[in-house]
RONUKOL-787568 format. One line per 2 residues: number of its first residue (from 1); their letters; for each residue x, y, z of N, C-alpha, C. Coordinates in nm, 2 decimals. Atoms other than C-alpha are relative to their C-alpha. Layout:
// residues N
NUM	a	X,Y,Z,X,Y,Z,X,Y,Z ~ ... $
// end
This chain:
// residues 224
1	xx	-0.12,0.05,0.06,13.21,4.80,2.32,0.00,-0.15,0.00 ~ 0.05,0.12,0.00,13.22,4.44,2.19,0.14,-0.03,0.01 $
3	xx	-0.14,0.03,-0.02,13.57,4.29,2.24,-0.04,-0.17,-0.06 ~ 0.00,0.17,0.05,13.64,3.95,2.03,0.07,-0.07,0.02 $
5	xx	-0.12,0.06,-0.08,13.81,3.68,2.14,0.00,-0.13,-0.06 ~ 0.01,0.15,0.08,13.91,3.32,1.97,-0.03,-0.10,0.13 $
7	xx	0.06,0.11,-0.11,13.82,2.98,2.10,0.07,-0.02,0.12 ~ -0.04,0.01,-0.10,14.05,3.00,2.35,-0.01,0.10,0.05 $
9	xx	0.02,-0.08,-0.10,13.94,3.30,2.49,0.09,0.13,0.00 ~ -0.11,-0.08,0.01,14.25,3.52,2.36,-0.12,0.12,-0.04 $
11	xx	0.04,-0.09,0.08,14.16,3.86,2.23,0.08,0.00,-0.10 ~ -0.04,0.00,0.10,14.17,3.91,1.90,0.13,0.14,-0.05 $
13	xx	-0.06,-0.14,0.06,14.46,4.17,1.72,-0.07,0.06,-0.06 ~ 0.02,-0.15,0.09,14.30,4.31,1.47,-0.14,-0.01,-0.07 $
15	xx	0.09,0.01,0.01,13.99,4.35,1.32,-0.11,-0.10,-0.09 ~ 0.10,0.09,0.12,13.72,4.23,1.02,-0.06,-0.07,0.05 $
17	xx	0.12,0.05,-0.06,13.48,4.08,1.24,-0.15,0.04,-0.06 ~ 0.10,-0.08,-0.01,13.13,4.12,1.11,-0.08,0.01,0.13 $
19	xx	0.09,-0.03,-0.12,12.94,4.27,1.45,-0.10,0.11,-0.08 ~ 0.13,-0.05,0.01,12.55,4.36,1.45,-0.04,-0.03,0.12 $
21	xx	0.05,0.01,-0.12,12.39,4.48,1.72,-0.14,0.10,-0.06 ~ 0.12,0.01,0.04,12.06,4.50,1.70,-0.11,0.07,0.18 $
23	xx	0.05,-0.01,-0.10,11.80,4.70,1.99,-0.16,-0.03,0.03 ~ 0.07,0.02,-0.01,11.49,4.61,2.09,-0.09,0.03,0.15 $
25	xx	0.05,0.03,-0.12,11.23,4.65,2.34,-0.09,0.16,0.03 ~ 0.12,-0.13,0.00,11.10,5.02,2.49,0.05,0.09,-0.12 $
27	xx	-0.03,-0.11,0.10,11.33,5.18,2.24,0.04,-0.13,-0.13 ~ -0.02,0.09,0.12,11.43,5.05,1.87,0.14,0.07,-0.07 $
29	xx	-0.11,-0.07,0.14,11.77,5.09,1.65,0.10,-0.11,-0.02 ~ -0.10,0.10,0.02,12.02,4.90,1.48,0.13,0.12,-0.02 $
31	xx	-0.12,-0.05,-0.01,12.36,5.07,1.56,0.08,0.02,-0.11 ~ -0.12,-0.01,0.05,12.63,5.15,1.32,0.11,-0.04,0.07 $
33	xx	-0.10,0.06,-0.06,12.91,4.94,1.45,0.12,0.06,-0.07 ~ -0.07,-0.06,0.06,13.23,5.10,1.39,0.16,-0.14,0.05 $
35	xx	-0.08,0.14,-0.05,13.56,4.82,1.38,0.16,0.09,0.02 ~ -0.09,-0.09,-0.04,13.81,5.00,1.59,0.17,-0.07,-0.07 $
37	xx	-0.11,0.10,0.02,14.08,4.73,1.41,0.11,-0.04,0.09 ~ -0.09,0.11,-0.13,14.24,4.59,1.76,-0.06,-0.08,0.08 $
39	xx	0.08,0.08,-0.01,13.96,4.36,1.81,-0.09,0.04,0.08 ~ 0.13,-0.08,-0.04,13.73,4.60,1.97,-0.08,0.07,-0.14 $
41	xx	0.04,-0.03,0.11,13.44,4.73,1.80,-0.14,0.07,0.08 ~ 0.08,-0.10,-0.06,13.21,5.03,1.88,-0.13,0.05,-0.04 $
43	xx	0.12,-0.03,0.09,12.85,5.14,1.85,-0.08,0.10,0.13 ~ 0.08,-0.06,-0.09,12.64,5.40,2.00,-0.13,0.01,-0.04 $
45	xx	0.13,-0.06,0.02,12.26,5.49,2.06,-0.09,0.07,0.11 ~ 0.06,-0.10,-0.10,12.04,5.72,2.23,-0.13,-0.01,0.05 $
47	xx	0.10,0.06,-0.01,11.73,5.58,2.41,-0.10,0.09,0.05 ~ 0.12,-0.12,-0.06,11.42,5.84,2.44,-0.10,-0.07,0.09 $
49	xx	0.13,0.04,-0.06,11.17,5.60,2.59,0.08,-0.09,0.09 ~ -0.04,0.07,-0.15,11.18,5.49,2.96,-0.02,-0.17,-0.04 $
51	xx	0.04,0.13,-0.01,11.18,5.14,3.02,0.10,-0.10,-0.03 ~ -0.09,0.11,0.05,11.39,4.80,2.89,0.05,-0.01,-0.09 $
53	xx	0.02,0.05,0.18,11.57,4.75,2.58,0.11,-0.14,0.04 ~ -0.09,0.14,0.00,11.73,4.41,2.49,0.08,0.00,-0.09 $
55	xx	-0.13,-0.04,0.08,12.03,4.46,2.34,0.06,-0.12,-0.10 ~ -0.03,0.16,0.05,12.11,4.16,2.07,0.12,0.00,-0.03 $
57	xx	-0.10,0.03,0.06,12.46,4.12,1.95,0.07,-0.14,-0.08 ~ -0.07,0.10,0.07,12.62,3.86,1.68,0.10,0.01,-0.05 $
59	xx	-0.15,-0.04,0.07,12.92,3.83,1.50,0.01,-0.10,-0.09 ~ -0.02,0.08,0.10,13.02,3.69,1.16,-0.12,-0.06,-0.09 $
61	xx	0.10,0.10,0.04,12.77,3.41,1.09,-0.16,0.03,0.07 ~ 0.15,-0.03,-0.07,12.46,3.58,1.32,0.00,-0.11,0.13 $
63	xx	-0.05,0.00,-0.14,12.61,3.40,1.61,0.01,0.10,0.12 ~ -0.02,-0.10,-0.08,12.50,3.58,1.93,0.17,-0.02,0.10 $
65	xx	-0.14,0.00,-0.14,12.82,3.67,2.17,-0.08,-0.04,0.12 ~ 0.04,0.03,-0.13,12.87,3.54,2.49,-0.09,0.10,0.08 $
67	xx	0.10,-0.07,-0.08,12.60,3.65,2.74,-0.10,0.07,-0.13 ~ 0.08,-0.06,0.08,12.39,3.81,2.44,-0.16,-0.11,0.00 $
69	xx	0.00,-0.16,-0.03,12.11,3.93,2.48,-0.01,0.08,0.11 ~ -0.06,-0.10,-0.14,12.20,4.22,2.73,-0.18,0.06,0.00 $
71	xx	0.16,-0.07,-0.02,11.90,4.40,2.89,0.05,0.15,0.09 ~ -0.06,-0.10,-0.07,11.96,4.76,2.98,-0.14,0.09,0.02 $
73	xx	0.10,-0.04,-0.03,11.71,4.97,3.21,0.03,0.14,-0.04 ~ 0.00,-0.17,0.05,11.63,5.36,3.08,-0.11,0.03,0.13 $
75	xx	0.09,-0.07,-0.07,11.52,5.60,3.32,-0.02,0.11,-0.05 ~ -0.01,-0.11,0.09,11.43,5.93,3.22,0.08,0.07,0.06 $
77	xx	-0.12,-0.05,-0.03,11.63,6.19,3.19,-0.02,0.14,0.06 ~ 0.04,-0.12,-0.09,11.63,6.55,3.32,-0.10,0.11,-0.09 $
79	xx	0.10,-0.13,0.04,11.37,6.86,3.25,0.06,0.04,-0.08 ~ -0.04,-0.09,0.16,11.34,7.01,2.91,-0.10,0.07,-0.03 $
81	xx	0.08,-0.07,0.02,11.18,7.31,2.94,-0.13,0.02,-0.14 ~ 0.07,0.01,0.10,11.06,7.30,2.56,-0.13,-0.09,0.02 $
83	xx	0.15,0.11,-0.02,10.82,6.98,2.67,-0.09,0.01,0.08 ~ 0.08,-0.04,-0.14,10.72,7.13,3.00,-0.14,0.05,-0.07 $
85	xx	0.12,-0.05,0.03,10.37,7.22,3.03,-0.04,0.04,0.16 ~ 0.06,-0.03,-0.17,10.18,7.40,3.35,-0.20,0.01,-0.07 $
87	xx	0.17,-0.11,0.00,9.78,7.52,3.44,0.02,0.05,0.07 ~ 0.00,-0.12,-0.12,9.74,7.79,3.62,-0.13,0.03,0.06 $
89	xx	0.15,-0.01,-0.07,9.39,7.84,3.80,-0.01,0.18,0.01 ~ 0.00,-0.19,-0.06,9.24,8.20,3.84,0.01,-0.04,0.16 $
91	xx	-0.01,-0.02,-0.15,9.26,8.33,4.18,-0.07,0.09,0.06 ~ 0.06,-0.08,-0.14,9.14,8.46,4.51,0.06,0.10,0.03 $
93	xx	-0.07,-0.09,-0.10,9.26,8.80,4.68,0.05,-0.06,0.14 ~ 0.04,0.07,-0.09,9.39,8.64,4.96,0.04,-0.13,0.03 $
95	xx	0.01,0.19,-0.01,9.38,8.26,4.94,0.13,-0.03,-0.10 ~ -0.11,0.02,0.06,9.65,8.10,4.78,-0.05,-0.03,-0.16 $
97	xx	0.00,0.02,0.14,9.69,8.02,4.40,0.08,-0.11,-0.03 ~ -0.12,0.09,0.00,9.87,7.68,4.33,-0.04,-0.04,-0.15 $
99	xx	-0.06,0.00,0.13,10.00,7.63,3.98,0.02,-0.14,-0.01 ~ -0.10,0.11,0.02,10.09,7.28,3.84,0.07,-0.03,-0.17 $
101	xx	-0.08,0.02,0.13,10.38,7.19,3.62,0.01,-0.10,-0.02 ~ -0.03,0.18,0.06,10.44,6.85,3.43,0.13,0.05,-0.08 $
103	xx	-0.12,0.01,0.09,10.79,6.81,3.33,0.00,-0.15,-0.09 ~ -0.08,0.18,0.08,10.93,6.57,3.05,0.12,0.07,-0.07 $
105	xx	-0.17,0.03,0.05,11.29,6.48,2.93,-0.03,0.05,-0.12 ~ -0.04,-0.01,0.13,11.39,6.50,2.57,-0.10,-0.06,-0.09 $
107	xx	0.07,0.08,0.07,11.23,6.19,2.47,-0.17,0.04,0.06 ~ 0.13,-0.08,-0.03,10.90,6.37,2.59,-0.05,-0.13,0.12 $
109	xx	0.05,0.09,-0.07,10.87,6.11,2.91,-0.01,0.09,0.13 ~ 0.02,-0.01,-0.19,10.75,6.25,3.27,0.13,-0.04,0.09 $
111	xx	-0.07,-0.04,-0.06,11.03,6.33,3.44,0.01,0.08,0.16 ~ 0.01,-0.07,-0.10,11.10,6.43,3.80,0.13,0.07,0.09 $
113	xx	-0.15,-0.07,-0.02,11.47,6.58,3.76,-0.01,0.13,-0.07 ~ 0.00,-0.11,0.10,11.40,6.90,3.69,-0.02,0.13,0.17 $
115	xx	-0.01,-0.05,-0.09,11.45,7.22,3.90,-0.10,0.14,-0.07 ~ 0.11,-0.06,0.08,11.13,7.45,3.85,-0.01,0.15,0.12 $
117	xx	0.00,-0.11,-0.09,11.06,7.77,3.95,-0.14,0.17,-0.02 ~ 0.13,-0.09,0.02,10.75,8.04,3.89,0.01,0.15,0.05 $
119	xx	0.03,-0.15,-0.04,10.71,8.41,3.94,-0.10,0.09,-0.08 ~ 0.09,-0.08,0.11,10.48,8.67,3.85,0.03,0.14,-0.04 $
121	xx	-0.02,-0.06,0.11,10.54,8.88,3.58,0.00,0.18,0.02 ~ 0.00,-0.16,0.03,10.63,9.27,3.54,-0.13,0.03,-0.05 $
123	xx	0.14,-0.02,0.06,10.30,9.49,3.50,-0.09,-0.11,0.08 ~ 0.14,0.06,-0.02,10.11,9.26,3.68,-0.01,0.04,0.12 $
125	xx	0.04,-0.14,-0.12,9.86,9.37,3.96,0.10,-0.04,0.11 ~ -0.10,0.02,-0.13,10.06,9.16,4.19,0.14,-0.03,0.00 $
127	xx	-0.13,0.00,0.01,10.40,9.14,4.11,0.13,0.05,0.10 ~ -0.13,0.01,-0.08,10.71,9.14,4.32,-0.10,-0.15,0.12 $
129	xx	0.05,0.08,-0.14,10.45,8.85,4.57,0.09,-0.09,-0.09 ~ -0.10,0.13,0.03,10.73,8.57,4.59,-0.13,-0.12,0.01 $
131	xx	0.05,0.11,0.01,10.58,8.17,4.51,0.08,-0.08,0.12 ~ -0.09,0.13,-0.08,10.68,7.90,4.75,0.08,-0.08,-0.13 $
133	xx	-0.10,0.03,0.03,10.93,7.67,4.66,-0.11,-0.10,-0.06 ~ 0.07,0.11,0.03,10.84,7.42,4.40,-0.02,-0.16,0.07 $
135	xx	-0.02,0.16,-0.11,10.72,7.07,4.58,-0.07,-0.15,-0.13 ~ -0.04,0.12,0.09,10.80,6.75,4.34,-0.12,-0.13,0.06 $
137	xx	0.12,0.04,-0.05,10.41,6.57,4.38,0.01,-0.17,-0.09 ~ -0.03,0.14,0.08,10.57,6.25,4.15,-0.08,0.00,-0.13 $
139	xx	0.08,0.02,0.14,10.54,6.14,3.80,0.01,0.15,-0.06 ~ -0.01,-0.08,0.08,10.67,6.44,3.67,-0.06,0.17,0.02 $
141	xx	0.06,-0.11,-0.07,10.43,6.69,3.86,0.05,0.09,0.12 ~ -0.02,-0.09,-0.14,10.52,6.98,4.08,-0.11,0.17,0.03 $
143	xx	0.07,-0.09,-0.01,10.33,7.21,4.23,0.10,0.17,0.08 ~ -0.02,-0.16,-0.10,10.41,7.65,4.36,-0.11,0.05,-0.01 $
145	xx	0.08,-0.07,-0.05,10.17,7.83,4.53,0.09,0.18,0.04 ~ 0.05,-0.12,-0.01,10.12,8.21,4.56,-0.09,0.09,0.06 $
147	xx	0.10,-0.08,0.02,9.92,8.47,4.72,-0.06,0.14,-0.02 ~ 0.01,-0.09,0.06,9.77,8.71,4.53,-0.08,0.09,0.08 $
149	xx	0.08,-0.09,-0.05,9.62,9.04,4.72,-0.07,0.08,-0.07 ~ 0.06,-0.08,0.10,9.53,9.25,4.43,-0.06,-0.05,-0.11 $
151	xx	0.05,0.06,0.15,9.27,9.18,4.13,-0.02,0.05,-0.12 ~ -0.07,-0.02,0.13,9.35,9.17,3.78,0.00,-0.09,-0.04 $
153	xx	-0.06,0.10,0.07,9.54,8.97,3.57,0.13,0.01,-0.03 ~ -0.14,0.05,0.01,9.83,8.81,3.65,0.07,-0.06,-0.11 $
155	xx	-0.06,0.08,0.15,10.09,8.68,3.36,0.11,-0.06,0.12 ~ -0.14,0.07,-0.09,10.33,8.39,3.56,0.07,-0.05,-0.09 $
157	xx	-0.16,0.09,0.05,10.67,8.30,3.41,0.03,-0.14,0.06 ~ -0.01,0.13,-0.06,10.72,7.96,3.47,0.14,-0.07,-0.01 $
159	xx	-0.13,0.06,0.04,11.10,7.79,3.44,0.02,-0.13,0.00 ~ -0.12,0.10,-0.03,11.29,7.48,3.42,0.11,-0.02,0.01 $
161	xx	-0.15,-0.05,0.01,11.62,7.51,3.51,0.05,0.11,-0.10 ~ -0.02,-0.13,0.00,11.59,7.87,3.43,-0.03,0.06,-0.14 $
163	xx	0.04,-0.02,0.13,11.43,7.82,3.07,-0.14,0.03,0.01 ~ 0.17,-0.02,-0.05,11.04,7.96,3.04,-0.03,-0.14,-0.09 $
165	xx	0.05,0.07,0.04,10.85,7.66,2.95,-0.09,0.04,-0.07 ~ 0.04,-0.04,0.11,10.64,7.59,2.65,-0.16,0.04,0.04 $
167	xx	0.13,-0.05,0.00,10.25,7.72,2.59,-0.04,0.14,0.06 ~ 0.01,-0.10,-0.08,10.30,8.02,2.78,-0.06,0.12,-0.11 $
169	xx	0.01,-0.04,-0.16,10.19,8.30,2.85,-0.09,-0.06,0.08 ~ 0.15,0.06,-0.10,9.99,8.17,3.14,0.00,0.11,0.09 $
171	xx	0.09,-0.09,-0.12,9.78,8.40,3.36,-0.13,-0.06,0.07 ~ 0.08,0.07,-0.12,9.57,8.39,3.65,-0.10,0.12,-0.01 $
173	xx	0.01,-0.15,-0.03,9.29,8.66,3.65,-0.07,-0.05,0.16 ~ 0.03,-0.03,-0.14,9.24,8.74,4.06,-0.17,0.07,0.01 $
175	xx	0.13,-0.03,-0.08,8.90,8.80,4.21,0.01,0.06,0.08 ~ -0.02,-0.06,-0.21,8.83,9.00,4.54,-0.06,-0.13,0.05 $
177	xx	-0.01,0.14,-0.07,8.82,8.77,4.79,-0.18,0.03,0.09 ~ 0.12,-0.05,-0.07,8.54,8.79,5.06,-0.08,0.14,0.04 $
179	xx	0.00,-0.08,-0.02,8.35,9.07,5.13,0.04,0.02,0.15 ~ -0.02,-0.07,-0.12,8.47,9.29,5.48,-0.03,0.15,0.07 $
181	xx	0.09,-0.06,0.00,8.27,9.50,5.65,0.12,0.13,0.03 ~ -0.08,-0.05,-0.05,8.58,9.66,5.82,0.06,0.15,-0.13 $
183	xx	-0.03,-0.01,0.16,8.68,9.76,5.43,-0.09,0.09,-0.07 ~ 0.11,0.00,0.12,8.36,9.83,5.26,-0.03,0.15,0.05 $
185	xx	-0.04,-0.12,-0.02,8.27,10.16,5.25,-0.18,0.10,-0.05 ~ 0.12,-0.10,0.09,7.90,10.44,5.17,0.06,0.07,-0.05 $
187	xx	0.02,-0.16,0.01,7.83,10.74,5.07,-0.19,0.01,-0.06 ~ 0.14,-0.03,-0.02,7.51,10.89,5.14,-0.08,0.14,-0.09 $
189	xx	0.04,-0.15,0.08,7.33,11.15,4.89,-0.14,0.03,-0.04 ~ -0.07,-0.12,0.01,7.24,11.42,4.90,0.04,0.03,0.14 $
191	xx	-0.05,0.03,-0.13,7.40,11.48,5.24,0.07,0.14,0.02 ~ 0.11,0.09,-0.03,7.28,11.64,5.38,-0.14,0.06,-0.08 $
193	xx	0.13,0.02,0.04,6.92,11.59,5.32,-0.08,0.10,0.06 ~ 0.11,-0.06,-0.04,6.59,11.80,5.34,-0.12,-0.07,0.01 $
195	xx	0.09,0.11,-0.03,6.30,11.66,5.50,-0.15,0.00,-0.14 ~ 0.06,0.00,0.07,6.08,11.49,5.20,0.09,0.02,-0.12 $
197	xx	-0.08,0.09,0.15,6.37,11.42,4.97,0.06,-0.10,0.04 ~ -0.08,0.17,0.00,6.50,11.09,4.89,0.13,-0.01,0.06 $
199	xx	-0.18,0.04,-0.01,6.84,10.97,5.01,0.04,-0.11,-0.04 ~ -0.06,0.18,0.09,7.02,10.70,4.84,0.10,-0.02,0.07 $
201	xx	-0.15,0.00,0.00,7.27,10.55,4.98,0.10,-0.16,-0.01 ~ -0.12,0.13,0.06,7.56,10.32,4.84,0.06,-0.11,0.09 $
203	xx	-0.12,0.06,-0.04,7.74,10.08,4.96,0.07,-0.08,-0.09 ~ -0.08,0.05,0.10,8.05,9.99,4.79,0.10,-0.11,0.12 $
205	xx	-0.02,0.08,-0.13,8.14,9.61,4.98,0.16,0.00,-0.07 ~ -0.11,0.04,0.05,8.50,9.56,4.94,0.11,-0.13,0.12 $
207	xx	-0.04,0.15,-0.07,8.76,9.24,5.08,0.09,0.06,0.06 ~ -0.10,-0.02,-0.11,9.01,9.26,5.33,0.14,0.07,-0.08 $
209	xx	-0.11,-0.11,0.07,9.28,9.43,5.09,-0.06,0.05,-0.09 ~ 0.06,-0.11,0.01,9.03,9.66,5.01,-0.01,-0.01,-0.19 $
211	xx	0.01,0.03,0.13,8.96,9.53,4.66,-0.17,0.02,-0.02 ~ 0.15,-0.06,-0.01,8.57,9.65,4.52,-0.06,-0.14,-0.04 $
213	xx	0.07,0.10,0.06,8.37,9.33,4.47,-0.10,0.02,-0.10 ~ 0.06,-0.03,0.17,8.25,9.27,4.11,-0.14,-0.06,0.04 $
215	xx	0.14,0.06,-0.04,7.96,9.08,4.24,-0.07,0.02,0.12 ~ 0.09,-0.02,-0.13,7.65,9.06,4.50,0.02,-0.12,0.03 $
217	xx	0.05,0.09,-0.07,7.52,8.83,4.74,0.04,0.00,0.17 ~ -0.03,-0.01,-0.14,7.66,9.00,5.06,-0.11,0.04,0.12 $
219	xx	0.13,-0.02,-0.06,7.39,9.07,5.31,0.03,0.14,0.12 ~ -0.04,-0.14,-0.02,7.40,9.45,5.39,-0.16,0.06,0.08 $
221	xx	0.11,-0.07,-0.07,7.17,9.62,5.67,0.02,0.10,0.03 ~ 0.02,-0.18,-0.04,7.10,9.98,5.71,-0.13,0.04,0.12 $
223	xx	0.02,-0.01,-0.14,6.99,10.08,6.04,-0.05,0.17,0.02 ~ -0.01,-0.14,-0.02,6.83,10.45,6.07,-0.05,0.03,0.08 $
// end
């Protein structure tokens, strides 16, 4: 609001001032000045980018007003799910799984006002396992952790103040975790055996929540 005033400092009654205000700096615009006719005179703008702008104001002849130019600081503003973005890492049976989100405002700036929140998805192998609570790692980043006991492929919902964020779906596919001998499990055939036939026997290694490991390299000794 620009308020005009004659050389003695009175305010003015009424209006016909020309006022331009003019912005400059992280953001850019020249306002629409609207002349409220009681010697105020109004203008708005909406600044997407963090940082300084310098605000110029003149009147009439391109004479700046007293104190012009103004300098006003922009921070960003709050989480906008649409701009959000996460990764999500595969995962372990077992070990945790930590997710990270990047929020940004409106003006698509990194943002650390935002209330975030993750779960995993109906249908998936692990679903109903709650995430910790998201933890705000600055600059826009937060991280939730999970841990997944069953392997598959997880789909996580991810929010911002209760909206899914954009690029989605994101999934995680789970691995078995280590093998456990506790776990792991033969079967010996033919069983039983006649002396002077073969016996084969399996072992199927599986991890501590009894998941079948897709791969080798466990070191398995048979003892007869």
């Amino acid at each position: 609001t620009v308020t005009a005033k004659d050389y003695t400092g009175t305010k003015m009654a009424g209006g016909g001032a020309t006022v331009v205000v003019t912005v400059t700096g992280a953001n850019s615009a020249t306002p629409v000045v609207t002349d409220v006719g009681n010697g105020t005179y109004t203008c708005t703008y909406t600044p997407l980018v963090v940082g300084n702008d310098t605000i110029t104001i003149t009147m009439n002849d391109g004479t700046p007003i007293f104190n012009s130019p103004f300098t006003v600081g922009n921070s960003a503003g709050v989480g906008v799910a649409a701009n959000s973005t996460a990764v999500v890492p595969p995962g372990t049976a077992g070990l945790a799984t930590t997710i990270t989100v990047t929020v940004r405002d409106a003006g698509n700036n990194l943002t650390n006002n935002a209330t975030v929140t993750a779960a995993v998805a109906a249908l998936s192998p692990n679903f109903g396992i709650a995430f910790t609570g998201a933890t705000n790692t600055g600059l826009g980043t937060f991280t939730l952790s999970y841990i997944p006991t069953a392997t598959g492929t997880d789909t996580i919902t991810i929010k911002v103040f209760g909206v899914t964020i954009s690029g989605g779906p994101y999934t995680s596919v789970v691995s078995a975790g280590a093998p456990n001998a506790a776990k792991s499990t033969a079967t010996i055939l033919p069983s039983p055996a006649t002396a002077g036939q073969l016996v084969t026997i399996t072992v199927q290694a599986r991890d501590v929540h009894n998941n079948k490991l897709a791969t080798g390299g466990a070191i398995v000794v048979v003892t007869i």
